[in-house]
N, C-alpha and C positions, 0 to 999 in steps of 0.2 A: 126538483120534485115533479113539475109537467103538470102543477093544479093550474085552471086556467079559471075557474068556476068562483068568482066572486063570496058568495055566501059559504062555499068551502073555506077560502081562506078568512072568513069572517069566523065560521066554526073554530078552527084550529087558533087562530087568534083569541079566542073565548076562552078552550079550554085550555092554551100553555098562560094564559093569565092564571084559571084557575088554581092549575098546578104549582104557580108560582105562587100563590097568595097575595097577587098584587089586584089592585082596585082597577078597575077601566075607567080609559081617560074620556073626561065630560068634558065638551065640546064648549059646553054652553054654563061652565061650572061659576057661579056667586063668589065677591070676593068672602060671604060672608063664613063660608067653607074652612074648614081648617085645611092645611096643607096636606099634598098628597105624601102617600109613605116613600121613605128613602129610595127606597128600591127599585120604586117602580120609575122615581126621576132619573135614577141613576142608569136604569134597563134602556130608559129612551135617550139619554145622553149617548150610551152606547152607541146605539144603531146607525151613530154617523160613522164613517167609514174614515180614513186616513190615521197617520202614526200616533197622533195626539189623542186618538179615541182606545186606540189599541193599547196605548203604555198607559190609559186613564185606569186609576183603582178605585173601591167603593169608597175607604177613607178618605185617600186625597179629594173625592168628590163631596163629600158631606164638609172637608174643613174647607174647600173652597166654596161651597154653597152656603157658611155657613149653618148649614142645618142639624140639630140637634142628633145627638146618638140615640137609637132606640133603649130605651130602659124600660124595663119592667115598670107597672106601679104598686109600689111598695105597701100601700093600704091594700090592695085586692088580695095579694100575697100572705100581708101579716091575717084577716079575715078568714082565708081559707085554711090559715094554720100549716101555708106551705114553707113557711120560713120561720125561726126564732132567733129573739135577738134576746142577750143578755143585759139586765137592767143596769 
């Protein structure tokens, strides 16, 4: 791409965050923090380079991190009336 311009590539790093919906990684983040979202561990596991990163998928990475699957929460849902359950 021929960016050479630091704070360019800080830009463009901001916004394909944005666009991703993932959170920017804190440097200096407390253990008291809950965990970062799946995604965005799984974008940085990515970015290493060789076969084992290339054949890596999101699944096998969440069961090997053990980290929880995203779900909905079920009270927000029932609340807004976006979902009915039958009694």
């Amino acid at each position: 791409m021929g960016i050479t311009d630091f704070e360019h590539m800080k830009a463009i790093s901001r916004h394909t965050r944005e666009l991703l919906g993932i959170e920017e990684p804190l440097f200096r983040r407390t253990i008291r923090l809950p965990y970062r979202d799946n995604i965005g561990l799984f974008l940085e596991q990515k970015a290493h380079t060789g076969a084992k990163s290339d054949s890596l998928t999101f699944s096998e990475f969440v069961k090997a991190a053990r980290l929880q699957d995203y779900a909905p929460q079920r009270a927000a849902l029932e609340e807004n009336g976006a979902c009915y359950t039958e009694p």
